[in-house]
N, C-alpha and C positions, 0 to 999 in steps of 0.2 A: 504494500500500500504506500500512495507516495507524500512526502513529508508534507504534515499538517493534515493528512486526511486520516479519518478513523472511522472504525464501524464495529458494532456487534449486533449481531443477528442472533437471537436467542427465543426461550419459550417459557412459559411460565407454568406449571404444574397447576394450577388452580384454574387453565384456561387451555383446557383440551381443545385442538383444532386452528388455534389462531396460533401464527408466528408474529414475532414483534423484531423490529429494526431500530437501531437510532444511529444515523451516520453524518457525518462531516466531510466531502468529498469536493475534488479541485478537480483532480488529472483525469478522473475515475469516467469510464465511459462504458454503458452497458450495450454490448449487443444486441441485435435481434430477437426476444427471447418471448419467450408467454409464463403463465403461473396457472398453477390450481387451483391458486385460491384468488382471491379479491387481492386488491393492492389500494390501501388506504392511506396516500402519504401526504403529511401534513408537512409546508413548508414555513421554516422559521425564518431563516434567514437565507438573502442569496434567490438564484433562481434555475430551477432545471427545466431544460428543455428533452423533450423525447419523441421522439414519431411514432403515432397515433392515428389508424385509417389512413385517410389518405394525403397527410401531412403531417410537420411539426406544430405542438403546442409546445405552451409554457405556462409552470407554477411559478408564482413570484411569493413571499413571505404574505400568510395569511389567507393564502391559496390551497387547494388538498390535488392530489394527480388521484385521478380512479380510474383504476383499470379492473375489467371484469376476465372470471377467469378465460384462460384457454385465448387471450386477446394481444398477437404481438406488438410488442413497443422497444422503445429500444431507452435510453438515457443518457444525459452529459449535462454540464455545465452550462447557464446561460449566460455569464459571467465571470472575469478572471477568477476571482474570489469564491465559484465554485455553491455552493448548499448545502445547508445544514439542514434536518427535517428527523421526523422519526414516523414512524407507519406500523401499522397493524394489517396482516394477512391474514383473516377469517375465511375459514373454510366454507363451500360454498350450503354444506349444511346447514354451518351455522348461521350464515344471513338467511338465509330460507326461514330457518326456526321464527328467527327474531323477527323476521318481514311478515310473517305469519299472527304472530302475536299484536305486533303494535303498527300495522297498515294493511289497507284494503287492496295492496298491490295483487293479482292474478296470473297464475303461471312461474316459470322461475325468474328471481327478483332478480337486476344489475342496476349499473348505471348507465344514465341516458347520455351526461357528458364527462369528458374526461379530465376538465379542471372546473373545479367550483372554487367563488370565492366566500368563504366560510371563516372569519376568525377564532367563533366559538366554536366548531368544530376541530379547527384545527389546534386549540386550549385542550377540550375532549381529549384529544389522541394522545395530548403529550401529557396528560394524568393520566389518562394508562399505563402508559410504560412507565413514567413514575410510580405508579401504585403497585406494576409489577417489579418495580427493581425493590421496594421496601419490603414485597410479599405480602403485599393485601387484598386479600381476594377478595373482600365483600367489593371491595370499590374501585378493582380493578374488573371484575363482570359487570357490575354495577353501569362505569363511565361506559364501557364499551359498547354495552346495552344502546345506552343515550347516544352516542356517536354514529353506531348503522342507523339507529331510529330517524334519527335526523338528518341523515345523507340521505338514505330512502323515500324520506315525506318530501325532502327538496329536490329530488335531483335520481330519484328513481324510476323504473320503468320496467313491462315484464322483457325478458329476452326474448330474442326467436329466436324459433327453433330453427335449429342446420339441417336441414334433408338435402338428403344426396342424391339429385335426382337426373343432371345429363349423363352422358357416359365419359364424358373427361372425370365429371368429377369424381363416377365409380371407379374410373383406371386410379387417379390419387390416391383415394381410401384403399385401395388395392395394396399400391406401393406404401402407404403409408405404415399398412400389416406387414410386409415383406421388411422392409427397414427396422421395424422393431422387434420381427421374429430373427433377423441376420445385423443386431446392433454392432456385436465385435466381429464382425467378416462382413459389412454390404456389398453388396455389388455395384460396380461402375453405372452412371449414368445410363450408358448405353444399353451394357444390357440387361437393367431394372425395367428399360421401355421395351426391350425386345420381349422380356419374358413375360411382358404383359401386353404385346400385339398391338403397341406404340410404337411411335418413333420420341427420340430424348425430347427434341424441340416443342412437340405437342404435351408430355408428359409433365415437363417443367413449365408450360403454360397452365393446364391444367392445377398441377401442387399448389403454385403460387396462387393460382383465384381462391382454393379451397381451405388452405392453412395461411396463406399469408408470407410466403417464405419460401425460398426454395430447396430440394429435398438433401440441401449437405447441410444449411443451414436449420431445419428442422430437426436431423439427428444429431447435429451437436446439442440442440436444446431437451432430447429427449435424454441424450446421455446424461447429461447434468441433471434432470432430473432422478433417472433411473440412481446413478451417483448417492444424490440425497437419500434415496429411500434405504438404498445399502448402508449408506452412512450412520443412519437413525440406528439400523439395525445391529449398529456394530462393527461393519467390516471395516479394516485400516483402508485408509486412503489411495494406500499404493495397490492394492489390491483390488478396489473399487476401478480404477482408473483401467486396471488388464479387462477387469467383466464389462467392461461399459465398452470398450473399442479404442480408448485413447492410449496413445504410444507409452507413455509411461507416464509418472506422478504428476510434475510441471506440468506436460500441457492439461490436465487434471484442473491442477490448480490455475491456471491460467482461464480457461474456459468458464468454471467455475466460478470465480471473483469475477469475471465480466456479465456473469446470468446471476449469480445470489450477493452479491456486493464483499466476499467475507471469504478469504482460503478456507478449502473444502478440512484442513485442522480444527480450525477457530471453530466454524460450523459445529463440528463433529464432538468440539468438549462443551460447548455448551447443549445439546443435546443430552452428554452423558449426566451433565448436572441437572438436568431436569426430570432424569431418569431416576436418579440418586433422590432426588425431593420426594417424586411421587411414591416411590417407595418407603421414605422415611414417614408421609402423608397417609400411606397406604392409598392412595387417589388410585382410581381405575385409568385403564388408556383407554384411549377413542374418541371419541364425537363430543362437543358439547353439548349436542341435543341427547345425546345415547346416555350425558353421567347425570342430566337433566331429568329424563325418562328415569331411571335407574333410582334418584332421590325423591321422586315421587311414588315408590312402590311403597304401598304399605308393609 
């Protein structure tokens, strides 16, 4: 990370589902990438710029960036001086639950735009992750509660739904199962379209209307996911990086800090210290709708 910029990416054992961020970031430029979950980032100071549909926006301080899941953007600086913000990634469960609860929204909930200008919301975010760095659970579910609630009533929408319905976009979803059944071996361009009764140029037309990216760029962002979830589970990093298809640890790590903000190490101990709480908690894992459900059994 480069001097003056810092990050941690972490998760709070009382708040199954959502990851939390708080970074400081000048040089830092994120690639092409998408998320599983929601991306709620509240800007303090400074300004990020990220392409979004079919251009660049920008947060400015007292602004939030919302990106809904499965939605590529990319990140950097809009200003020498770089951004400082912190963000909450609620899984998409858990905005469902809460969308369910406290709005008449229909269908699955997102957002409609991808920067609001919100100061109280953007106060919101950043008592959560303070709440969660004290370990206060009542008021760190509590704030975050109030924080979807009110992104949602301002600035929410149901999504649509994706159907796959010409036949470029069946060949994509094709390739897109072949690339994540052959993560560490793909096959060339070429003949990922042959063996699916394309040609590359129509192929990569195709990907890019249906994912938003084109199919090298895609499986770098799937490894890095797949990555994370090995990570959670434990596997060292250098070893994460052989299963996923990446040459060895670096570009691991390189990839990595450009899609999750945070070397896939950093990641991986905080992780283990949330693991370590929950168990010290005795807390379940899963959903926060699922330890929600679970607290209500008699």
């Amino acid at each position: 990370m480069g001097h003056g910029e810092r990050a941690r990416h972490w998760r709070f054992a009382a708040l199954p589902g959502v990851d939390l961020l708080r970074a400081r970031y000048i040089r830092q430029t994120f690639v092409r990438h998408t998320h599983e979950h929601f991306v709620i980032a509240a800007i303090y100071d400074g300004v990020e710029v990220f392409h979004h549909g079919g251009g660049d926006v920008s947060a400015g301080a007292g602004e939030l960036a919302l990106v809904n899941p499965d939605t590529p953007h990319t990140g950097r600086a809009g200003v020498p001086d770089g951004w400082r913000y912190g963000a909450v990634y609620p899984s998409p469960e858990v905005v469902a639950a809460i969308a369910g609860e406290t709005t008449t929204l229909r269908g699955t909930p997102g957002f409609v735009r991808p920067v609001v200008a919100d100061p109280h919301a953007v106060e919101l975010v950043r008592r959560v992750l303070s709440a969660a760095d004290a370990g206060d659970a009542l008021a760190a579910d509590t704030l975050l509660r109030v924080a979807v609630t009110r992104l949602l009533r301002r600035n929410g929408g149901a999504l649509p739904r994706r159907e796959v319905r010409s036949a470029g976009a069946r060949v994509a979803a094709r390739a897109r199962d072949v690339l994540e059944e052959r993560m560490a071996d793909p096959p060339g361009l070429e003949a990922l379209a042959t063996g699916l009764g394309s040609s590359p140029f129509a192929l990569l037309r195709a990907f890019r209307d249906v994912y938003g990216m084109p199919p090298h760029t895609w499986l770098t962002d799937a490894r890095v996911r797949r990555a994370r979830r090995l990570l959670d589970a434990g596997t060292a990093p250098a070893e994460a990086a052989a299963l996923v298809g990446f040459t060895d640890q670096p570009h691991l790590n390189r990839h990595f800090t450009r899609i999750v903000g945070v070397p896939p190490g950093a990641y991986q101990r905080e992780r283990k210290n949330v693991q370590d709480a929950r168990r010290r908690l005795r807390l379940p894992s899963g959903t926060w709708q699922q330890n929600r459900q679970r607290s209500r059994t008699p």
